[in-house]
C-alpha positions as CSV (number, residue, x, y, z in Angstrom):
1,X,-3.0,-20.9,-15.9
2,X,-4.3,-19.9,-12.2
3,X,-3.0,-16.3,-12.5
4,X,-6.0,-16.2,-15.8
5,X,-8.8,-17.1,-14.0
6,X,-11.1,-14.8,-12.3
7,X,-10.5,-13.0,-9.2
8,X,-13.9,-14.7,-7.6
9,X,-13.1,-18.1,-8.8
10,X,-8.9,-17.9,-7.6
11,X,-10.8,-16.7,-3.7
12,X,-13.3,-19.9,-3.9
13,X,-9.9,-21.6,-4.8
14,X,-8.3,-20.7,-2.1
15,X,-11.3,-20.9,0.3
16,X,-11.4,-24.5,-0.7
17,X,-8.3,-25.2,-0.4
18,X,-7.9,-24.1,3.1
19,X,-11.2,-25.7,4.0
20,X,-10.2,-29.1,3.0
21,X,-6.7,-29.0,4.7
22,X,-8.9,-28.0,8.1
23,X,-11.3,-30.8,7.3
24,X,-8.6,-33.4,6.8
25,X,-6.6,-32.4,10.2
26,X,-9.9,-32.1,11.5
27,X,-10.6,-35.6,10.6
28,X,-7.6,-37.1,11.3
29,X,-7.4,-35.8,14.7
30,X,-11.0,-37.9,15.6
31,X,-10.2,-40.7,14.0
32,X,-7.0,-40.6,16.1
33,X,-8.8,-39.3,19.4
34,X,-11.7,-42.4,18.7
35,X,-9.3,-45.0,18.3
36,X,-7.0,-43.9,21.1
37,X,-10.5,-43.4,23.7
38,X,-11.4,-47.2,22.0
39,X,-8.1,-48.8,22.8
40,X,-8.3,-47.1,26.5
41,X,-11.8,-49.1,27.2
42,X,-10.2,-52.5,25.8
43,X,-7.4,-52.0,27.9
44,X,-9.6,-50.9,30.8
45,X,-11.7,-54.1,30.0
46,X,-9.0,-56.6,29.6
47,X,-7.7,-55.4,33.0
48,X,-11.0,-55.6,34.8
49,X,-11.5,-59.3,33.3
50,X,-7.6,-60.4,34.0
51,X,-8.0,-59.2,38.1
52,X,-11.5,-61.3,37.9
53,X,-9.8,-64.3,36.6
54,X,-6.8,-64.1,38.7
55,X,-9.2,-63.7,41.7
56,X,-11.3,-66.8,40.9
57,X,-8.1,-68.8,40.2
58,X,-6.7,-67.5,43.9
59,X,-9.7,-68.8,45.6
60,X,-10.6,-72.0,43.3
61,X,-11.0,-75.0,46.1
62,X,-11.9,-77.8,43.4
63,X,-8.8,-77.3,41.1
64,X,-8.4,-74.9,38.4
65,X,-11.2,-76.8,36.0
66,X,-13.5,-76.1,38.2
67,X,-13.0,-72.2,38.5
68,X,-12.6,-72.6,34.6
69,X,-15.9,-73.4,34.0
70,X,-17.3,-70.3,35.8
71,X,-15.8,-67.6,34.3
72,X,-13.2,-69.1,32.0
73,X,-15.9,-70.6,29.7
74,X,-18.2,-67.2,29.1
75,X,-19.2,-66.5,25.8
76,X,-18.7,-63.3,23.4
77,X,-15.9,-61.0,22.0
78,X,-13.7,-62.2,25.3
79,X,-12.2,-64.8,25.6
80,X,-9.1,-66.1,28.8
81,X,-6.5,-68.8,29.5
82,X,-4.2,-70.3,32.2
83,X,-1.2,-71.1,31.4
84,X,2.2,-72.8,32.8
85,X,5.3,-70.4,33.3
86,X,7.1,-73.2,30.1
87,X,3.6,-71.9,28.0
88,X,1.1,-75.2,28.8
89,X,-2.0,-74.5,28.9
90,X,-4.0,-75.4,32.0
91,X,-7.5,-74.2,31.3
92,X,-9.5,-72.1,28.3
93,X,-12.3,-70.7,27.2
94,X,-14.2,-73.4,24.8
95,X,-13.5,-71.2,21.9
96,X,-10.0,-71.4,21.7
97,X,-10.2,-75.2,21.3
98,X,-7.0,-75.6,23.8
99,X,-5.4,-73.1,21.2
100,X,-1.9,-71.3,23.1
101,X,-2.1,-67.3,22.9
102,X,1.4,-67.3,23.8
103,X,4.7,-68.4,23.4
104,X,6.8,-70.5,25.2
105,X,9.1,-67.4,25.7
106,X,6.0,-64.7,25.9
107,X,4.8,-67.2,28.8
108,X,7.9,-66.5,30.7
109,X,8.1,-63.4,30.1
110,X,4.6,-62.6,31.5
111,X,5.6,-64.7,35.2
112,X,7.9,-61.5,35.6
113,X,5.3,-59.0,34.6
114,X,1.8,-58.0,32.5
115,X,2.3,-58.7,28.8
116,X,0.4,-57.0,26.1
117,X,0.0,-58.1,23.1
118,X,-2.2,-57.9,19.6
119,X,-2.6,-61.2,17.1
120,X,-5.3,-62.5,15.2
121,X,-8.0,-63.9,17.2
122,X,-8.7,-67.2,17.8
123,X,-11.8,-68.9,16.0
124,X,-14.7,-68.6,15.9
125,X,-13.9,-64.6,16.5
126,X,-12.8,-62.9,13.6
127,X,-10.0,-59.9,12.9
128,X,-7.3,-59.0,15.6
129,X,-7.3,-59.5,19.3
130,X,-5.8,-57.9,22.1
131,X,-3.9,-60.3,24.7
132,X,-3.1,-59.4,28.5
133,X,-1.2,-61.4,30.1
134,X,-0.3,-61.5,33.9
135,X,1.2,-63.3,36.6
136,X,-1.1,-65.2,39.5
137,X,0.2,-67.7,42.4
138,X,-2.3,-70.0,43.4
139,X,-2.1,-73.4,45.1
140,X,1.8,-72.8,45.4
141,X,2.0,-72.4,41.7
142,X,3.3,-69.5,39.5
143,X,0.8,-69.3,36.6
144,X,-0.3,-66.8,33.7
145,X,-3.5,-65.6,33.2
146,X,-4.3,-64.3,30.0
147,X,-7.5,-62.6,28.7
148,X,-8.3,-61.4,25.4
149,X,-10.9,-59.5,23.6
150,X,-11.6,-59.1,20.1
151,X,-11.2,-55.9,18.3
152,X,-13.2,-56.5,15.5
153,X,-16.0,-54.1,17.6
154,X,-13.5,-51.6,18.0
155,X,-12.6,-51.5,13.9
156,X,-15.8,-51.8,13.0
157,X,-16.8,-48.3,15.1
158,X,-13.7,-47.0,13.2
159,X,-14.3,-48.0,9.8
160,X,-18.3,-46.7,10.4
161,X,-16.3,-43.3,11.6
162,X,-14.2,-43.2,8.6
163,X,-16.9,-43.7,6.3
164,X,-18.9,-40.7,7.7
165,X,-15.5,-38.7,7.6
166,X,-15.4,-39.5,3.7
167,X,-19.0,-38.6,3.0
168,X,-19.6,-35.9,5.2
169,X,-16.1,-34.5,4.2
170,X,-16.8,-33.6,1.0
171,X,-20.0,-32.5,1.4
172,X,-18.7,-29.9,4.0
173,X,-16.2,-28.6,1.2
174,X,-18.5,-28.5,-1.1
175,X,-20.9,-26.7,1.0
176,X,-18.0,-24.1,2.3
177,X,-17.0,-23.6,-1.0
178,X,-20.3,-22.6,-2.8
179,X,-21.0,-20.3,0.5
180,X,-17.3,-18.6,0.0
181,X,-18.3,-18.4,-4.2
182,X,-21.9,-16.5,-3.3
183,X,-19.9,-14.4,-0.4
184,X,-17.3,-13.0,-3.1
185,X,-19.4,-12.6,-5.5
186,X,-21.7,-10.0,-2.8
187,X,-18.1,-8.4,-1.8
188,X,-16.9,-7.9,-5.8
189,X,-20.3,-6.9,-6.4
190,X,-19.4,-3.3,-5.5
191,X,-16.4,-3.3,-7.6
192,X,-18.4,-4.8,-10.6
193,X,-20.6,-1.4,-9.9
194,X,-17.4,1.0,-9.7
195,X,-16.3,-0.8,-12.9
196,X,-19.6,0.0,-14.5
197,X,-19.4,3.6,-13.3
198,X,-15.7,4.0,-14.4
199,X,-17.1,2.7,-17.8
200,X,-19.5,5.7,-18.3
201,X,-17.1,8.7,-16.5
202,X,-15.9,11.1,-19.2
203,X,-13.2,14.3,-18.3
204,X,-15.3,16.5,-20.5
205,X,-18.4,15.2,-18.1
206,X,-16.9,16.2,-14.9
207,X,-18.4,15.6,-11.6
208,X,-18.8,11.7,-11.7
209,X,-17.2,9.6,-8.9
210,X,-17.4,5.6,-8.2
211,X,-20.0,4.5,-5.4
212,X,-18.2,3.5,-2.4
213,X,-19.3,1.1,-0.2
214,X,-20.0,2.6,3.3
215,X,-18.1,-0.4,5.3
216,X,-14.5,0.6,6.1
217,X,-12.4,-2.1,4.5
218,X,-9.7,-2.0,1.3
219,X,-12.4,-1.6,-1.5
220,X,-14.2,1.2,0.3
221,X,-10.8,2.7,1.1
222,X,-9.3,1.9,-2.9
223,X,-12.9,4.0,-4.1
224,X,-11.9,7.1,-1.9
225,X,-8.7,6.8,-3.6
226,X,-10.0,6.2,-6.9
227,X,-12.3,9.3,-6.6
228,X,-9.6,11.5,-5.4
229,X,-7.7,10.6,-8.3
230,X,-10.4,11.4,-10.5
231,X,-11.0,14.8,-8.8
232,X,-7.3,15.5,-9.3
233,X,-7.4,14.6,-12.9
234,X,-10.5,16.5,-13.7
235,X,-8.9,19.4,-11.8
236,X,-6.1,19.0,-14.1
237,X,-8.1,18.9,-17.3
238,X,-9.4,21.7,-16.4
239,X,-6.3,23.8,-15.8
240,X,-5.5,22.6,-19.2
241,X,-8.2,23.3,-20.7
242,X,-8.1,27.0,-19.1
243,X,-3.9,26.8,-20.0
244,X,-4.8,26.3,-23.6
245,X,-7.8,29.1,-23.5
246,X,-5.8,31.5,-21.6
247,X,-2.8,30.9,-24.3
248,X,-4.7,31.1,-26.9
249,X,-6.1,34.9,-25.9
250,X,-2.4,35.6,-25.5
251,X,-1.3,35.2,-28.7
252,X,-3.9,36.2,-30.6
253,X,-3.1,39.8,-29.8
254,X,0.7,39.4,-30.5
255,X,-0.2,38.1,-33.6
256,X,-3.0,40.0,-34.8
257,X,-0.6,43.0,-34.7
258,X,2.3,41.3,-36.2
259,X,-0.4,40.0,-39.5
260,X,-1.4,44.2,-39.2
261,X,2.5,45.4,-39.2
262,X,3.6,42.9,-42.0
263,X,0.5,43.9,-44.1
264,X,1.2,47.5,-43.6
265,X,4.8,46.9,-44.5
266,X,3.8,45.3,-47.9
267,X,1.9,48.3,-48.7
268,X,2.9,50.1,-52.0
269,X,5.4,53.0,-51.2
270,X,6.3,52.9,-47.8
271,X,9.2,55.3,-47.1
272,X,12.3,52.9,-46.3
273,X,12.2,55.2,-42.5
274,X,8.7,53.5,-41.9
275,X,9.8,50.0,-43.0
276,X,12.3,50.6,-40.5
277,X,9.8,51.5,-38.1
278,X,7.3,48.5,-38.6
279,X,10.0,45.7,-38.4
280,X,11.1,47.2,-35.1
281,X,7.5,47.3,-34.2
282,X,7.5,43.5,-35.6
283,X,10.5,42.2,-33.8
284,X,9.2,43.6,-30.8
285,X,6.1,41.6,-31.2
286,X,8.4,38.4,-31.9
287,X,10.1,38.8,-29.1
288,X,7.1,38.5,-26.8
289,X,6.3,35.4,-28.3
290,X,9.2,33.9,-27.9
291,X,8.9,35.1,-24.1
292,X,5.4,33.9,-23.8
293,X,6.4,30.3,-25.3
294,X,9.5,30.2,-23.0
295,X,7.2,30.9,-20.5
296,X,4.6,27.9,-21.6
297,X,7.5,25.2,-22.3
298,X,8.7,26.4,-18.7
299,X,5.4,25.6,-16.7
300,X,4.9,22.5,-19.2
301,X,8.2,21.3,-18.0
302,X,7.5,21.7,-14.3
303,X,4.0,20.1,-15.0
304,X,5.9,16.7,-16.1
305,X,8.6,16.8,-13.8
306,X,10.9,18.0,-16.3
307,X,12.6,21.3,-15.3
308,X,15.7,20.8,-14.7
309,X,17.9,22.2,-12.4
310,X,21.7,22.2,-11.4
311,X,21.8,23.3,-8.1
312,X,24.7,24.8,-6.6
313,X,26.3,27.0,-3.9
314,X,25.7,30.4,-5.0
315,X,26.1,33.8,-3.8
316,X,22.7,35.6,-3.7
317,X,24.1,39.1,-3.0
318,X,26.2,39.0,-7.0
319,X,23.0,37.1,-8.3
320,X,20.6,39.9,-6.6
321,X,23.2,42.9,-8.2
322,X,23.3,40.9,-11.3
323,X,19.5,41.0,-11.8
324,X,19.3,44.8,-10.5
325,X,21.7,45.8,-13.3
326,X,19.7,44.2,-15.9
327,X,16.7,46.6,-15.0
328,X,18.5,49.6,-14.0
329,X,18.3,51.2,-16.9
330,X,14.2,50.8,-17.5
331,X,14.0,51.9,-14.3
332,X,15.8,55.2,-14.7
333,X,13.9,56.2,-17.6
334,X,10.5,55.8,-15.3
335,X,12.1,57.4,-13.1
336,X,12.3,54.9,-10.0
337,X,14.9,53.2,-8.3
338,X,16.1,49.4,-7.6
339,X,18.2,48.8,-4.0
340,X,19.8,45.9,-2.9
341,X,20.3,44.6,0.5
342,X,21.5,41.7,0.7
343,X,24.3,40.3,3.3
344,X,27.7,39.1,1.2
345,X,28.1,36.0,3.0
346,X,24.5,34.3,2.5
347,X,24.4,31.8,-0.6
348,X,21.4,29.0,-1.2
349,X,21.7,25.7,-3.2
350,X,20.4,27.1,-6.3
351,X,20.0,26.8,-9.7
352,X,21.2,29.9,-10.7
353,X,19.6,30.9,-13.9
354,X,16.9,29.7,-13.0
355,X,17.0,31.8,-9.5
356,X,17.9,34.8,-11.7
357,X,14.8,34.5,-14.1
358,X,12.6,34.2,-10.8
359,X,13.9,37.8,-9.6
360,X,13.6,39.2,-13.1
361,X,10.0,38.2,-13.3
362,X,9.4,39.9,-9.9
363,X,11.7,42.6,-10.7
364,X,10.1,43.4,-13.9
365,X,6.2,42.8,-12.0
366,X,7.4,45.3,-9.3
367,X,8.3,48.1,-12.4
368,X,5.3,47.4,-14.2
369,X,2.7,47.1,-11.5
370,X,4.7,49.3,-8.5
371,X,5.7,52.7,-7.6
372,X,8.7,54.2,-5.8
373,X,12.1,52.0,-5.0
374,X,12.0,48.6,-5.8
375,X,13.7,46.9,-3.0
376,X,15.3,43.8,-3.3
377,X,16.3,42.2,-0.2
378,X,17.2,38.6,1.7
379,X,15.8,37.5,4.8
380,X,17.6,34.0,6.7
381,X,14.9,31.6,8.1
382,X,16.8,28.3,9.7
383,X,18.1,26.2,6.8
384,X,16.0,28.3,4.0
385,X,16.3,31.8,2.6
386,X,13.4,33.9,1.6
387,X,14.4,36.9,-1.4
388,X,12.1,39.6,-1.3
389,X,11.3,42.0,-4.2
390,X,9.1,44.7,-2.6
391,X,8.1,48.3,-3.7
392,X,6.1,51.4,-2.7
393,X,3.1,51.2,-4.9
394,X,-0.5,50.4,-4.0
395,X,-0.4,46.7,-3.6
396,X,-2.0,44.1,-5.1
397,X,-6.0,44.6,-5.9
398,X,-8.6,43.8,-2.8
399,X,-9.2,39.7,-3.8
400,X,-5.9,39.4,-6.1
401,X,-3.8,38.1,-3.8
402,X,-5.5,34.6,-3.4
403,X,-5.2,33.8,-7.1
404,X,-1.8,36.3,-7.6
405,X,0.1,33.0,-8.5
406,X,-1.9,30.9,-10.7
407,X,-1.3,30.9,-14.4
408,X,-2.7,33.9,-16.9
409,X,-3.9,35.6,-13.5
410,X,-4.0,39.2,-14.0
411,X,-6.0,41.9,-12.0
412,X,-9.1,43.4,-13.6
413,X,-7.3,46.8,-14.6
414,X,-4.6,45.1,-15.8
415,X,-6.3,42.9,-18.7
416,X,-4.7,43.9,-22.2
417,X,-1.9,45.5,-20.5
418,X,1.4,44.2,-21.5
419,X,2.4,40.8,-19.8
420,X,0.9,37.4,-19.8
421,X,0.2,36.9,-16.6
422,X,2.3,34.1,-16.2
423,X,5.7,35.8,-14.0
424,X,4.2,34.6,-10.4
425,X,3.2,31.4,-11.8
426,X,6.9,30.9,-13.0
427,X,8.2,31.9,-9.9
428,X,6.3,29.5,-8.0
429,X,7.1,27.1,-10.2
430,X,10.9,27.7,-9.9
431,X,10.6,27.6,-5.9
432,X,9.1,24.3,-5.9
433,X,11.3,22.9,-8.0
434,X,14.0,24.0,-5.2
435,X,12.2,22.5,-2.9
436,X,10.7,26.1,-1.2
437,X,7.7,28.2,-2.4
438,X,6.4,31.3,-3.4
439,X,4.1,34.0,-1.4
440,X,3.7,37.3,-1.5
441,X,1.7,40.1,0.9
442,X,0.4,43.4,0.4
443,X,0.1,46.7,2.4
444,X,-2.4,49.9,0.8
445,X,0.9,52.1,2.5
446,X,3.9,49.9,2.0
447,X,2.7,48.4,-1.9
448,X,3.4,44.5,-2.7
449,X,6.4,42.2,-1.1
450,X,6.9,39.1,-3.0
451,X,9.2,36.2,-2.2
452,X,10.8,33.3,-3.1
453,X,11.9,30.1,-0.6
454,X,15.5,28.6,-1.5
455,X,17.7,26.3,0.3
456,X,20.5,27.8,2.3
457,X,23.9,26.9,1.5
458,X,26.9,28.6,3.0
459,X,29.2,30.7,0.7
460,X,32.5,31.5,1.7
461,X,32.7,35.2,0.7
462,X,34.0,38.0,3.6
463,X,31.4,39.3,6.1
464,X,29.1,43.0,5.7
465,X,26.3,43.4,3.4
466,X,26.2,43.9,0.1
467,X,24.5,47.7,-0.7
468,X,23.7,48.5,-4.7
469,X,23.3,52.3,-5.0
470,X,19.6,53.2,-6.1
471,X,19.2,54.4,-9.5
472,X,17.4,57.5,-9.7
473,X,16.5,60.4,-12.9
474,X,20.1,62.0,-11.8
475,X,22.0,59.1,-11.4
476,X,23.9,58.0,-14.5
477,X,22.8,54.6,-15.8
478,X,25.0,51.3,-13.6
């Protein structure tokens, strides 16, 4: 039932709670502290009066009557008694009426030493009394002297203390609760506003944030967070939004030229050579959507966490010559050439596959967008390994290289060129999924270097570097 109610009302709760516990302590630690300073000025009193008694009875010269009548007979709350070591009483104040405050065997207890005790007083006084009782010698006689007082003063100043206690109490709690229900209501006010905010922000609206409150406690630090998280989300909205655009523009190219091949193929009398012709020129158009989707359901993937990845001990100098034979034949038809360099012995904790569709990507970029000899190569930094792809052409575009790795990036002079624009983004994509990254650098005299970070792993293979031969127009194909 509590865990329903409202945050505000659960704090006053609380508050109150806590308030009353302090009040009660609080109030049970004077009422303790009165009585215990109340009981110390009887005692103090009763001791006073005893010594005065005994003193009088010392130096009585006209019998123990006589000294009786001076002190022994006063009138109020006090009241005294001599008595006989066997509990006979001697003397008294008038209102005890000869009444014995002690027992025959309290009596001879008290002719050893002071007795304290607490009855019901005598009449006329009403509620308890304290007794003191003490030993005196006079006229070669061992008597007990007792004096009394009645606490009825003493409960009364309690009682009147207990009763404010139970009055002003309450009213306290009552009073500390309403001021801790108006002082969470001001400190919830500013969520109440965020809430109200957060009600009205849209995605397609971007730019809102929640007000934050400019004191530095939780809900001014949970509003900083809020609003990051909102400028993380709107950021990816918006590389949606530009995903779905950018794919969009992709395809519609592939598949306007796919409905123009299949309508040309339908055409009355087509020689069966052309057919032939148009469905090579249609499966060629297939297969780039089926790259381009791969290449979508790759970066979706990595977007939800979902690429996954079976990393293991591999040998980057077979997985670089691996990927070099793929595209040695493309590039001995343009006339360029792919080297490897990398040393036998160094392996990473790979996915391999995936690794291998990395260096295609920058293989394949490197023949598309470079010049000259493509070189792959591998470069050991501490516990990571960096692959390089590099070439001779002009580098990446002045500007580029900022944005070279975000998704459907392409270069001015490259836009409607074959491609997608979505090879670095993969790559990067792959890295971090290894745990590395991606980065690339360009030089107007030495063209592009791209590389990817992987793990290091140790490979047992035999030492020397692995050297593929460079494909040239005179060398026959690997």
């Amino acid at each position: 039932m509590i865990a329903r109610l409202p945050i505000r009302l659960k704090v006053t709760l609380a508050f109150a709670a806590a308030m009353a516990v302090v009040l009660a302590a609080t109030g049970l630690f004077l009422m303790l502290r009165f009585a215990s300073e109340l009981d110390a000025t009887v005692d103090q009193g009763l001791r006073a009066h005893a010594e005065d008694v005994r003193t009088l009875v010392r130096q009585a010269d006209n019998g123990l009557a006589e000294a009786g009548r001076g002190t022994l007979t006063q009138r109020g709350e006090s009241f005294a008694e001599i008595l006989t070591p066997t509990g006979h009483v001697l003397d008294a104040t008038p209102a005890l009426n000869g009444r014995r405050l002690l027992s025959a065997a309290e009596a001879r207890r008290a002719v050893r030493t002071p007795v304290r005790v607490e009855r019901r007083a005598a009449p006329p006084l009403a509620g308890q009394a304290r007794l003191l009782a003490v030993p005196v010698s006079a006229q070669g006689q061992r008597l007990v002297v007792v004096v009394g007082a009645s606490l009825h003063e003493r409960d009364r100043a309690l009682a009147d203390l207990r009763r404010l206690l139970l009055l002003g109490g309450p009213a306290a709690l009552l009073l500390a609760s309403l001021a801790g229900y108006l002082v969470t209501g001001l400190a919830l006010r500013v969520v109440e506003a965020m809430r109200a905010r957060a009600e009205r922000l849209s995605l397609t609206a971007p730019g809102g944030r929640l007000p934050v409150s400019p004191a530095d406690d939780e809900i001014a630090r949970l509003g900083t967070t809020l609003n990051a998280m909102l400028a993380r989300n709107e950021a990816a909205f918006a590389r949606e939004r530009a995903l779905i655009s950018d794919a969009s523009h992709e395809l519609r190219t592939p598949l306007a030229v796919l409905k123009a091949e299949i309508e040309v193929a339908l055409g009355d009398n087509n020689p069966r050579a052309d057919l032939r012709t148009t469905l090579g020129s249609v499966a060629e158009e297939v297969d780039r959507l089926v790259a381009l989707a791969e290449a979508l359901l790759l970066i979706a993937r990595a977007d939800d966490g979902r690429l996954n990845l079976n990393p293991q001990p591999i040998e980057l100098a077979a997985v670089c010559a691996g990927v070099a034979a793929r595209f040695r034949e493309t590039a001995r038809r343009a006339g360029r050439a792919i080297v490897v360099d990398v040393p036998a012995d160094l392996g990473a904790l790979a996915d391999r596959p995936r690794v291998e569709q990395a260096l295609a990507n920058l293989v394949e970029n490197a023949l598309r967008h470079g010049a000259g000899t493509v070189r792959i190569h591998a470069v050991s930094r501490d516990a990571a390994v960096e692959l390089h792809v590099a070439d001779e052409g002009a580098g990446f575009p002045p500007g580029f290289l900022p944005r070279a790795f975000e998704r459907f990036s392409q270069p001015e002079n490259a836009r409607g060129a074959d491609g997608s624009g979505l090879g670095l983004a993969i790559v990067k994509e792959i890295a971090h999924a290894h745990g590395g990254d991606a980065a690339a650098r360009t030089d107007a005299e030495r063209g592009a270097d791209v590389w990817l970070t992987l793990p290091r792993a140790p490979v047992s293979h035999a030492p020397g570097r692995l050297r593929s031969g460079a494909s040239s127009p005179t060398d026959p194909p690997a």
